[in-house]
C-alpha positions, 0 to 999 in steps of 0.5 A: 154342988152347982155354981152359977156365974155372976155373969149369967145369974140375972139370966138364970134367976129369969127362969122357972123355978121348977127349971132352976131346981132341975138344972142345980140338982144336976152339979153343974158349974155355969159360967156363961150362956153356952154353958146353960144352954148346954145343961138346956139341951141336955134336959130337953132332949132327956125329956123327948127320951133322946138322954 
């Protein structure tokens, strides 16, 4: 089950919900920035089929 830091939440909320339910159905656990734009770089660079 993905979690998502209070600290971040108004950031994470910020985004597209398509974006949103992408990076939850990964498990991840966010606590700050640097966490979500690591699952960020993880999914754009599946996406350029680099994953």
């Amino acid at each position: 089950m993905s979690y998502v830091s209070p600290h971040i939440k108004e950031k994470f909320e910020s985004m597209p919900l398509d974006l949103k339910n992408t990076i939850l159905a990964r498990n991840v656990h966010l606590e700050n920035m640097n966490d979500l734009m690591s699952v960020l770089e993880q999914i754009i660079a599946e996406g350029e089929g680099r994953g």
